[in-house]
VOKESE-724860 format. One record per atom (N, C-alpha, C): residue in one letter; atom name; x, y, z; residue number from 0. Coordinates in steps of 0.2 Angstrom, whole numbers. Example, Ala and Ser with C-alpha at 12.3 -4.5 7.8 and 13.67 -1.06 7.14 Angstrom:
2
code site x y z pos
A N 66 -28 39 0
A CA 62 -22 39 0
A C 66 -16 39 0
S N 64 -11 35 1
S CA 68 -5 36 1
S C 64 0 39 1
//
This chain:
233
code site x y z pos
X N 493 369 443 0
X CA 487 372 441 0
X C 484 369 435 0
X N 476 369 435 1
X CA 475 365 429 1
X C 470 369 425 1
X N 467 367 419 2
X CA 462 371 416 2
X C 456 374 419 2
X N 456 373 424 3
X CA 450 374 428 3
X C 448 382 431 3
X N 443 386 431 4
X CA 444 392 430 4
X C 442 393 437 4
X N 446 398 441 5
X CA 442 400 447 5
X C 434 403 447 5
X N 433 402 452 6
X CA 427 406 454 6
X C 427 413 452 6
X N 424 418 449 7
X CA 424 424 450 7
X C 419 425 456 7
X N 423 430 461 8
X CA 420 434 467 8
X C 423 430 472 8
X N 424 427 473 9
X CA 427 422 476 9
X C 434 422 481 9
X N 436 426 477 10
X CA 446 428 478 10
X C 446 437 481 10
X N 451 439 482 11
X CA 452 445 482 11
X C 458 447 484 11
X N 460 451 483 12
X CA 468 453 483 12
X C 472 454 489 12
X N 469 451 495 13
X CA 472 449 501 13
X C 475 442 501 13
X N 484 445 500 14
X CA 489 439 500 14
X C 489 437 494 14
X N 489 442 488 15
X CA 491 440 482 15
X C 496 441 481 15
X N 501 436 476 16
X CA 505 440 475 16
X C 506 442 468 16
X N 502 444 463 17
X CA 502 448 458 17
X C 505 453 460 17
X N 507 455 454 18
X CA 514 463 452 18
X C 511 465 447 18
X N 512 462 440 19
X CA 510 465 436 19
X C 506 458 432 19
X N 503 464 426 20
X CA 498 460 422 20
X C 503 460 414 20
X N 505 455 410 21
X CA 507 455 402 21
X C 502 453 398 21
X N 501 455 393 22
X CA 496 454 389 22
X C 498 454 382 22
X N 498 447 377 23
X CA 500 448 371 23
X C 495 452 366 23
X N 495 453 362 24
X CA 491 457 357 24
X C 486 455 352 24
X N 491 452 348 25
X CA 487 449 343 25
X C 482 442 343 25
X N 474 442 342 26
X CA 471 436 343 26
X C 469 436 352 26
X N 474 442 357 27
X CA 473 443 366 27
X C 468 446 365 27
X N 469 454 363 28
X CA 465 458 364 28
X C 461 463 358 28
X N 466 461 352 29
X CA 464 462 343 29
X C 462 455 341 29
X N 457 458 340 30
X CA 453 451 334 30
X C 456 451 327 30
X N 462 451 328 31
X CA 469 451 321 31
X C 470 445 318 31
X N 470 440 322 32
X CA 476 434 319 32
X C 473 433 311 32
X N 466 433 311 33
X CA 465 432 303 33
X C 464 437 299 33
X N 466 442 301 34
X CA 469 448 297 34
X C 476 445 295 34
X N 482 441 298 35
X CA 488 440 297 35
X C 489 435 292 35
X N 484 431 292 36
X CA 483 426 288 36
X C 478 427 281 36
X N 475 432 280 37
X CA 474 435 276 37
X C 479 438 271 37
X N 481 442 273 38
X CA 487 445 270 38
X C 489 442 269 38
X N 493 436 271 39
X CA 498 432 270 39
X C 495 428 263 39
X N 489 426 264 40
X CA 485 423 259 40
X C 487 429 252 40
X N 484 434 252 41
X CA 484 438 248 41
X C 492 438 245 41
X N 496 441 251 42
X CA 501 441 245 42
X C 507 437 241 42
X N 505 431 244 43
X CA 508 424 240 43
X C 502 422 234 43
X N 497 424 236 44
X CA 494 423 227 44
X C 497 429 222 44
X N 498 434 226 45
X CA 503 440 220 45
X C 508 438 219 45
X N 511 431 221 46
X CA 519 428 218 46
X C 515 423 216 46
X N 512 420 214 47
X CA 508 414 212 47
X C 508 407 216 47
X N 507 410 220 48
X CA 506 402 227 48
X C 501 403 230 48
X N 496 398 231 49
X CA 490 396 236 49
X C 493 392 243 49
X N 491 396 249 50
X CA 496 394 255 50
X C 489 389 258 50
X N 492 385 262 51
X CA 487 377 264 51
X C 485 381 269 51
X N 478 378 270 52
X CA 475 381 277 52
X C 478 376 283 52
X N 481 371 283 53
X CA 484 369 287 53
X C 491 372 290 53
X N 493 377 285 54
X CA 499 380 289 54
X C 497 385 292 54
X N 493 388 293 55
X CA 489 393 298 55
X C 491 392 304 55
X N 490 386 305 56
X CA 492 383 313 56
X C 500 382 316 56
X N 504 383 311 57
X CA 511 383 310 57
X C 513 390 310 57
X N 510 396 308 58
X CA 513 401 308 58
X C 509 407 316 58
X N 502 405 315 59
X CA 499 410 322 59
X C 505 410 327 59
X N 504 415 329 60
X CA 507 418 333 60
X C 514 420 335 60
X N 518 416 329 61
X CA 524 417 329 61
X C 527 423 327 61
X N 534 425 329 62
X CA 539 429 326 62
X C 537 429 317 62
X N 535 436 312 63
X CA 536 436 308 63
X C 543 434 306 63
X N 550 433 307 64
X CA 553 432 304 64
X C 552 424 301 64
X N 550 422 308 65
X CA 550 412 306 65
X C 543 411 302 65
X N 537 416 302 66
X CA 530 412 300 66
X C 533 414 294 66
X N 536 421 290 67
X CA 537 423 284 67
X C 542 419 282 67
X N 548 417 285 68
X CA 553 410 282 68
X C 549 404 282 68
X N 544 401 287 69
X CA 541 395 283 69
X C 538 396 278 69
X N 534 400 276 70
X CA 530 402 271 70
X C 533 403 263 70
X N 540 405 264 71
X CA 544 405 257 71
X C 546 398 256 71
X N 549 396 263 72
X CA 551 388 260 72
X C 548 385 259 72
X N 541 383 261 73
X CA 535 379 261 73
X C 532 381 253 73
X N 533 387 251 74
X CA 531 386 243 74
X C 534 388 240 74
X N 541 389 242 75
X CA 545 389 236 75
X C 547 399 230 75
X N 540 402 235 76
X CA 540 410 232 76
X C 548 411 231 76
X N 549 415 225 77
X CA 554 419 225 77
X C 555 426 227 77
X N 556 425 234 78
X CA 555 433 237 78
X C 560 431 245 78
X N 564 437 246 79
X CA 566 437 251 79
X C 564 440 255 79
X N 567 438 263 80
X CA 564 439 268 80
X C 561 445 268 80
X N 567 448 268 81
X CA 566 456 271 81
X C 560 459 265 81
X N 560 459 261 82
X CA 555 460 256 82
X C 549 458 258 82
X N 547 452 259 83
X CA 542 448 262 83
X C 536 452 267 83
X N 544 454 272 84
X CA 542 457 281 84
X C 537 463 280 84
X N 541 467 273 85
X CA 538 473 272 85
X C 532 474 271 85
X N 531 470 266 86
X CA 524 467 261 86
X C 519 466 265 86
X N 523 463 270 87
X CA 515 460 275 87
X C 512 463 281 87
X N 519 468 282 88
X CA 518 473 287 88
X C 512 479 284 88
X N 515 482 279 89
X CA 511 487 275 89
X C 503 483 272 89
X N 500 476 271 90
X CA 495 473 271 90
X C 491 474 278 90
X N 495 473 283 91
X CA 491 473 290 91
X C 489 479 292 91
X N 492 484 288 92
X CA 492 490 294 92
X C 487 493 288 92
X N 487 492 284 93
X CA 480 494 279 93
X C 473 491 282 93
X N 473 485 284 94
X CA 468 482 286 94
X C 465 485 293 94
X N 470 488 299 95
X CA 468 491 302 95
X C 468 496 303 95
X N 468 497 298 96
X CA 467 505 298 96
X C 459 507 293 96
X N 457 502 293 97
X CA 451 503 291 97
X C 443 499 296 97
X N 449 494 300 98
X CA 445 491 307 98
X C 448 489 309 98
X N 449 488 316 99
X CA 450 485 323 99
X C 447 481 328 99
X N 446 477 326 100
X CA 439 473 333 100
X C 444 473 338 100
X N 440 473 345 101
X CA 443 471 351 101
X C 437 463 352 101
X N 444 460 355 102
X CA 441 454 358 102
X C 438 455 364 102
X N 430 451 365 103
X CA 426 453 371 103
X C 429 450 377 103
X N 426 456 379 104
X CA 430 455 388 104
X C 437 462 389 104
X N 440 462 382 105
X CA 447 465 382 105
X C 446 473 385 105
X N 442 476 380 106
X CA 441 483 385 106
X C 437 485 392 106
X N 435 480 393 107
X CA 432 482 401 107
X C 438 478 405 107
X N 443 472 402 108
X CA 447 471 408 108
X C 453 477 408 108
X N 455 479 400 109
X CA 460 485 401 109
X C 457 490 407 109
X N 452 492 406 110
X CA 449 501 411 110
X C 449 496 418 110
X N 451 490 419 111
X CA 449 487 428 111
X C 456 487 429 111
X N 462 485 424 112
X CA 469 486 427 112
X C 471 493 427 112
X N 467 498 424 113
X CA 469 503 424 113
X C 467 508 431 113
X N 460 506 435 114
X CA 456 510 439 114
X C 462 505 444 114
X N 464 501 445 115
X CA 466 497 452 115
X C 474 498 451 115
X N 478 502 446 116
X CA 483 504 445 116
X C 489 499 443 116
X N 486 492 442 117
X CA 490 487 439 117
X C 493 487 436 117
X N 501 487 437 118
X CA 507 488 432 118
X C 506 484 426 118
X N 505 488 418 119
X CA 500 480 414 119
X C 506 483 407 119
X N 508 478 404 120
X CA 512 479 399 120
X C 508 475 392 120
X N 510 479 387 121
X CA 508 475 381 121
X C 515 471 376 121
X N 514 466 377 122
X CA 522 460 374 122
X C 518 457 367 122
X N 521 460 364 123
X CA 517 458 355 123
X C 525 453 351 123
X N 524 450 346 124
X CA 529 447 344 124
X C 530 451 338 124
X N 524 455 337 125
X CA 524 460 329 125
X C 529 465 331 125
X N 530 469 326 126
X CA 534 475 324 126
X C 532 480 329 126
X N 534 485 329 127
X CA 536 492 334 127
X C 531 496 328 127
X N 530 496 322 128
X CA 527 499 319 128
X C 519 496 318 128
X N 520 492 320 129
X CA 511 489 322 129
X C 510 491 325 129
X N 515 488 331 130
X CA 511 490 340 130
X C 509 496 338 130
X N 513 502 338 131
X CA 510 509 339 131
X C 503 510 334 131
X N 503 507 328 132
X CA 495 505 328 132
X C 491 507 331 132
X N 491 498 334 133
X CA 487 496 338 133
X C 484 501 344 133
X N 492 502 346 134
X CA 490 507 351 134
X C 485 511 353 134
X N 488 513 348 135
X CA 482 522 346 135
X C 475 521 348 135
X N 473 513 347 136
X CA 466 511 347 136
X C 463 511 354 136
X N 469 504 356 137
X CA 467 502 363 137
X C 469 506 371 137
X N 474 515 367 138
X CA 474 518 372 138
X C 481 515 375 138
X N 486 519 373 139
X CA 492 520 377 139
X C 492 521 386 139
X N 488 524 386 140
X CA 486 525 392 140
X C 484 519 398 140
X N 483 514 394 141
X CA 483 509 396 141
X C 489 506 399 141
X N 493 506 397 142
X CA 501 503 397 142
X C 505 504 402 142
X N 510 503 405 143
X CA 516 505 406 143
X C 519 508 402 143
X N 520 501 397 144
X CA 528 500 393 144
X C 524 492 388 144
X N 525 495 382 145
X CA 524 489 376 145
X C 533 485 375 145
X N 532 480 372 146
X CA 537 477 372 146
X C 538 474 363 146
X N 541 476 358 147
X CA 538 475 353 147
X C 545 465 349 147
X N 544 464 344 148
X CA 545 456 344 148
X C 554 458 341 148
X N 552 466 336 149
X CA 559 467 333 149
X C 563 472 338 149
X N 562 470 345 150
X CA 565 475 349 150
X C 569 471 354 150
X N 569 465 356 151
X CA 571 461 357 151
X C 577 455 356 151
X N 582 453 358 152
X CA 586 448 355 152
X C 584 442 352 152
X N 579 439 355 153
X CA 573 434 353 153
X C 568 436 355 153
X N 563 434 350 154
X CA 556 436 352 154
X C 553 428 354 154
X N 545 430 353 155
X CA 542 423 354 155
X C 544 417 352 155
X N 543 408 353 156
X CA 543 409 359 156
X C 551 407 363 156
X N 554 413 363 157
X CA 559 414 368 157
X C 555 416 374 157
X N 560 416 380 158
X CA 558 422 386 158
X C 559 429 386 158
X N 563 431 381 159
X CA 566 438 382 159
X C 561 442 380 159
X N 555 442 377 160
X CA 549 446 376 160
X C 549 448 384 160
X N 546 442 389 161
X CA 542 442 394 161
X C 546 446 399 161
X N 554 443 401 162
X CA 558 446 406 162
X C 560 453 401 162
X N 560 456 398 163
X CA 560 461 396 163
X C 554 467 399 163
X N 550 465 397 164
X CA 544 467 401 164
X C 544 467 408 164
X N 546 463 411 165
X CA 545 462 419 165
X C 551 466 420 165
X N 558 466 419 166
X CA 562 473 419 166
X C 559 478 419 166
X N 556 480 414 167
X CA 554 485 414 167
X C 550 489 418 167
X N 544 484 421 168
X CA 541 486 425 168
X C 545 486 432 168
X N 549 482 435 169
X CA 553 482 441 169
X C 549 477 443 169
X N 547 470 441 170
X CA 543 465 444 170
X C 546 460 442 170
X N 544 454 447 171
X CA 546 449 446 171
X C 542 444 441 171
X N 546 440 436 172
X CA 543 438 431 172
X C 539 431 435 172
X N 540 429 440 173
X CA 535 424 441 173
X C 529 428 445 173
X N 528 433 447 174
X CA 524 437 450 174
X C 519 440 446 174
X N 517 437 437 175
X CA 517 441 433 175
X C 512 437 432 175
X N 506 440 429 176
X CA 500 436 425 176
X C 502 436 418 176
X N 501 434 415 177
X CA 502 432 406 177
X C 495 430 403 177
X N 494 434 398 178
X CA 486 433 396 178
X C 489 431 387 178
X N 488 425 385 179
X CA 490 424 379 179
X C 485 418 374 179
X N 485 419 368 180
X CA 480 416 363 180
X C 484 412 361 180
X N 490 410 360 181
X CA 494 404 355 181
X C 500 400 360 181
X N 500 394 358 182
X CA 506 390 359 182
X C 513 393 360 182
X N 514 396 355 183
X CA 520 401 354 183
X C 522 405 361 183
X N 516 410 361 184
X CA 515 414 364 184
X C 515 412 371 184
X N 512 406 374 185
X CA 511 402 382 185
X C 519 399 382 185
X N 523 397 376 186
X CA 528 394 380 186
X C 532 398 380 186
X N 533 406 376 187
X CA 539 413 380 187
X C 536 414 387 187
X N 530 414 389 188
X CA 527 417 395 188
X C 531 412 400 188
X N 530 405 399 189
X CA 530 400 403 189
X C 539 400 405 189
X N 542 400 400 190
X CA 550 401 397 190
X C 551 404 404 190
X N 547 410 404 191
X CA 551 418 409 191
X C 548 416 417 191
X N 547 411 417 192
X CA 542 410 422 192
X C 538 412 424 192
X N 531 416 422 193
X CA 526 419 423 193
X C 519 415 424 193
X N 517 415 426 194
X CA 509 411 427 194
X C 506 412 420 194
X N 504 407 417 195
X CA 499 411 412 195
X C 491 411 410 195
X N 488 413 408 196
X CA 479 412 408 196
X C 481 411 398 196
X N 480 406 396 197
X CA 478 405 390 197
X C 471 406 387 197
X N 470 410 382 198
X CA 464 410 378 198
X C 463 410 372 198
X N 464 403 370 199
X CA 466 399 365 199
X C 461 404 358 199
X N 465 403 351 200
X CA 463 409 348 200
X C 460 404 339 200
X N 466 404 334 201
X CA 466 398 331 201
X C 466 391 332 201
X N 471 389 337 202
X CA 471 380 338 202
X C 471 382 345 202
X N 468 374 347 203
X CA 469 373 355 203
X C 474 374 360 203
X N 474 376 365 204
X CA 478 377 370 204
X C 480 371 375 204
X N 483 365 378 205
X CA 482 362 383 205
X C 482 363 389 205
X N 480 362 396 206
X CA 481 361 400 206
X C 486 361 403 206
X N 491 363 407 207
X CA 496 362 411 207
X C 499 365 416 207
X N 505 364 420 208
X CA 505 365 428 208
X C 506 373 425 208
X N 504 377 430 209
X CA 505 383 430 209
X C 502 389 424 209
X N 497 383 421 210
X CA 495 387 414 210
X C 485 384 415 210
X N 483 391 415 211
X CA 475 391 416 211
X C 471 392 410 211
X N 466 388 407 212
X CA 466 389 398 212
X C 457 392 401 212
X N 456 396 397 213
X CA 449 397 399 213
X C 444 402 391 213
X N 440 400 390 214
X CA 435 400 385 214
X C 437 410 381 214
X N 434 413 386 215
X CA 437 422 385 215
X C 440 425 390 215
X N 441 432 388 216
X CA 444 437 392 216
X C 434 437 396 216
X N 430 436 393 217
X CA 425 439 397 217
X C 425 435 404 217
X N 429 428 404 218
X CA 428 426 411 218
X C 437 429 415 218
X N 440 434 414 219
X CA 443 437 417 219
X C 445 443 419 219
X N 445 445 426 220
X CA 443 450 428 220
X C 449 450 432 220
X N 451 456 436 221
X CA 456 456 444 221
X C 454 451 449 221
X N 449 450 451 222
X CA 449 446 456 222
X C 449 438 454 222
X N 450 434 448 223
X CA 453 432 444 223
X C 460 429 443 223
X N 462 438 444 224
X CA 471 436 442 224
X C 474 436 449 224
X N 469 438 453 225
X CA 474 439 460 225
X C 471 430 463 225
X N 468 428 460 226
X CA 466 422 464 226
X C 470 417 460 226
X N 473 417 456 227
X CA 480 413 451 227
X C 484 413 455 227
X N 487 421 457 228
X CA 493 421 460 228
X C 493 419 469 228
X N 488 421 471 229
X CA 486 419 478 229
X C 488 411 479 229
X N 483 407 474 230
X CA 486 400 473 230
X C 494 398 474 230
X N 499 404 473 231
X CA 507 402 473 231
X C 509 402 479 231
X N 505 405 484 232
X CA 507 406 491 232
X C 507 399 497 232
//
């Protein structure tokens, strides 16, 4: 499968084999990633460091533990991890609690997985104290079952995020659409065996088998994701 986006209206859920829908979070469906890189900026100039805009692209979408441990090592801050974790947790969760953007597309496809009864999980690499955040905003109701990064043995990009999720749901991990913004993020999906729709966030996404890259969530829709899966047939 190649970057190439299907047709909308074209497909329909006769002989798909879609199950369920994963959806990562940050930069997927929250206009956050530069909320994280903000912080992050901020509170390395409170230890007296200016962090390079080229490592931006080195930490999105990762596990806080590894973008927070590049981040020390790379300047050298006098701060330990777990101290770090906290700082930047309680930076982010200030920030949306004052605003949340949803990425366009994101709440008209959430209310279309929900009206068609699509088992739809949220797989974040962030904290269990964010996701529930977030939650609050985009509607728990939405969900099955969230999947949080410190809830897991390995988070991003491992598999155990995705197959954790798809346990949960009782679905098969390659039966599974994966809607993801980062690199990180596409290669846990790809890991678990999942189909994935890329929608690339701060740095480009490539092309690849099994991996469909396409501009926003506004070009997808259910008949969209059933027509991904259908191609598996």
């Amino acid at each position: 499968m190649t970057s190439t986006v299907p047709a909308l209206g074209t497909r329909t859920a006769e002989g798909s084999a879609l199950q369920a829908v994963l959806l990562d979070m940050d930069g997927t469906l929250v206009d956050t990633e530069g909320f994280w890189w903000d912080v992050e900026r901020e509170v390395f100039a409170s230890l007296g460091h200016t962090l390079d805009e080229s490592w931006r692209h080195v930490v999105v979408g990762g596990p806080m533990t590894r973008s927070a441990g590049f981040l020390i090592e790379a300047t050298g801050a006098d701060i330990e991890l777990a101290e770090l974790t906290v700082l930047l947790n309680d930076g982010f969760e200030e920030r949306i609690d004052h605003a949340l953007p949803l990425m366009p597309g994101a709440a008209r496809l959430l209310a279309e997985l929900l009206e068609y009864e699509i088992p739809t999980a949220l797989v974040s690499a962030s904290h269990r104290r964010i996701i529930d955040r977030v939650l609050a905003t985009l509607g728990p109701h939405h969900f099955a079952l969230s999947v949080a990064g410190d809830e897991v043995p390995r988070t991003k990009p491992h598999p155990d995020p995705y197959l954790a999720a798809a346990a949960g749901l009782g679905v098969d991990p390659m039966r599974c659409a994966v809607i993801e913004d980062t690199a990180t993020g596409v290669a846990s999906a790809e890991a678990a065996g999942c189909q994935v729709v890329a929608v690339p966030s701060v740095a480009p996404i490539l092309p690849a088998a099994g991996r469909t890259v396409v501009p926003s969530l506004e070009v997808v829709d259910l008949t969209f994701l059933h027509g991904l899966m259908t191609e598996m047939l």
